[in-house]
C-alpha positions as CSV (number, residue, x, y, z in Angstrom):
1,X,106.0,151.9,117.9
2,X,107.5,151.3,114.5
3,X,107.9,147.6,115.3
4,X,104.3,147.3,116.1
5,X,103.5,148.6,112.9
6,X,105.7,147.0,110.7
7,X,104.5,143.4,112.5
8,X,100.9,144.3,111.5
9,X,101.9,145.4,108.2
10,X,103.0,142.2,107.7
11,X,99.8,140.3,109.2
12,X,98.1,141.9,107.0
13,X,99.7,140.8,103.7
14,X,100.0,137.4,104.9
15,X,95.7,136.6,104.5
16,X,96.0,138.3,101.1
17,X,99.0,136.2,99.7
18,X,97.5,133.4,101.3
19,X,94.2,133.8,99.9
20,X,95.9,134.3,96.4
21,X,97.5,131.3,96.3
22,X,94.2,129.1,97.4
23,X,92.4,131.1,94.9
24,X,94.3,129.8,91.9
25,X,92.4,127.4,89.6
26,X,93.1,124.5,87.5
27,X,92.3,123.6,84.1
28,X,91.1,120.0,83.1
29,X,93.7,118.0,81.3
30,X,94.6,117.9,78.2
31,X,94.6,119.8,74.7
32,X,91.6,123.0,74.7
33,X,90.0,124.2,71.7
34,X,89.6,127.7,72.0
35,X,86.9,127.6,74.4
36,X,86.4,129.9,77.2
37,X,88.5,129.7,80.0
38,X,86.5,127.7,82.6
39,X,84.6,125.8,80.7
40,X,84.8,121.6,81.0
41,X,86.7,119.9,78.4
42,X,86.1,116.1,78.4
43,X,88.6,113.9,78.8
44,X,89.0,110.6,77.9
45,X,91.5,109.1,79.6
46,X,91.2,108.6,83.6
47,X,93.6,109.5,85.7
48,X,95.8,107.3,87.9
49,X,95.2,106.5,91.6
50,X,98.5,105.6,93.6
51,X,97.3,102.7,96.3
52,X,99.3,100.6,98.1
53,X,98.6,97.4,99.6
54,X,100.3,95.0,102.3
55,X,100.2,91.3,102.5
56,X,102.3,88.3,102.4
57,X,104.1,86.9,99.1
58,X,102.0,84.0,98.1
59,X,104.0,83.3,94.7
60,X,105.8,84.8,91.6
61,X,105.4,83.0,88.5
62,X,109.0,84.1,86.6
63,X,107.0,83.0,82.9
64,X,103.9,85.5,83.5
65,X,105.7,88.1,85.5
66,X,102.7,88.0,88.4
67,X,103.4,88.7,91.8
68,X,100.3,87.5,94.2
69,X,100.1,88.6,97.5
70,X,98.0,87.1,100.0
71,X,95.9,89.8,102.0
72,X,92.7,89.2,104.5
73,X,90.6,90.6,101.9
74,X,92.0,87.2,99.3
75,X,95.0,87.2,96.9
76,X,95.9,90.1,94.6
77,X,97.9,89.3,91.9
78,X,100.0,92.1,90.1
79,X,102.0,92.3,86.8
80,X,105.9,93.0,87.5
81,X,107.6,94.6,84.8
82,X,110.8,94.8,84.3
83,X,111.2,98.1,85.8
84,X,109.4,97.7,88.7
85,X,111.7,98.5,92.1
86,X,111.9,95.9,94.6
87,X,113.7,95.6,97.9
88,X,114.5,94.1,100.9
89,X,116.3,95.8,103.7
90,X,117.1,98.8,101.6
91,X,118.6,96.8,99.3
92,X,117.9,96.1,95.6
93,X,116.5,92.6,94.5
94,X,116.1,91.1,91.2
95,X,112.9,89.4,90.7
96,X,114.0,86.3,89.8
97,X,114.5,86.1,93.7
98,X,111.2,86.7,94.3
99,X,109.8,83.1,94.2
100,X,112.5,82.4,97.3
101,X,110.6,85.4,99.0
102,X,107.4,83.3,99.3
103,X,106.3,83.5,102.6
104,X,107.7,87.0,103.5
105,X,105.5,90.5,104.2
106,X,105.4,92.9,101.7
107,X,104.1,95.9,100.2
108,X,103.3,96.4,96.6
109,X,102.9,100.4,95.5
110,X,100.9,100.7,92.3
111,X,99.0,103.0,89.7
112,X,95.6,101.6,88.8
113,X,94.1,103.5,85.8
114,X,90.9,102.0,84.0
115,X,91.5,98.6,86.2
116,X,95.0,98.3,84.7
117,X,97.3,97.5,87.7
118,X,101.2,98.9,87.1
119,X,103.6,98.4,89.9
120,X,106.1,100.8,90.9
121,X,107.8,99.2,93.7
122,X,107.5,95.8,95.9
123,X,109.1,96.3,99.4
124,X,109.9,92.9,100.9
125,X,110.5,93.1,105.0
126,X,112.8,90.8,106.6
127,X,112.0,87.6,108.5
């Protein structure tokens, strides 16, 4: 009898935790003025969208630091920066190798924020 109570006790509390934690609300980003809590503050800048997109290396000029993979949709090129990650076969590769990569599959992660591409990673797959 005791368990049976105790194991609805805690049904219980679960919906009301649960329904606490979905409740919670975020503010928009960015410094507030004093206004009322809940009310919009504008922001400026736009966030950044993580996307990631599959193709094969088409080139990688070393002057430029542009990576362009062929996709069906056309070629995307992408700015490399210095600390961009890239690998092949869970193993690090500089990208002065990259140009010897042409040919090979690869996904590039990047952020895009107000059409400015910046690469995180480039995963090259093996023959």
């Amino acid at each position: 009898m005791n368990k049976t109570l105790v194991v609805l006790a805690l049904f219980a509390a679960v919906p009301s935790t649960a329904a606490g934690v979905f409740a919670q609300t975020t503010s928009a980003p960015g410094p507030t003025d004093g206004a009322a809590h809940g009310s919009a503050v504008p922001s400026t800048a736009q966030e950044a969208t993580t996307l990631s997109v599959r193709g094969t290396i088409d080139r990688y000029d070393q002057a430029t630091r542009t990576l362009v993979l062929s996709t069906p949709g056309g070629a995307v090129s992408f700015p490399v920066a210095a600390a961009t990650r890239i690998r092949q076969g869970g193993q690090d590769v500089d990208a002065k190798k990259l140009p010897n990569l042409a040919g090979r599959r690869a996904t590039v992660r990047y952020t895009e924020s107000g059409g400015q591409k910046i690469v995180e990673s480039v995963h090259v797959f093996p023959k």
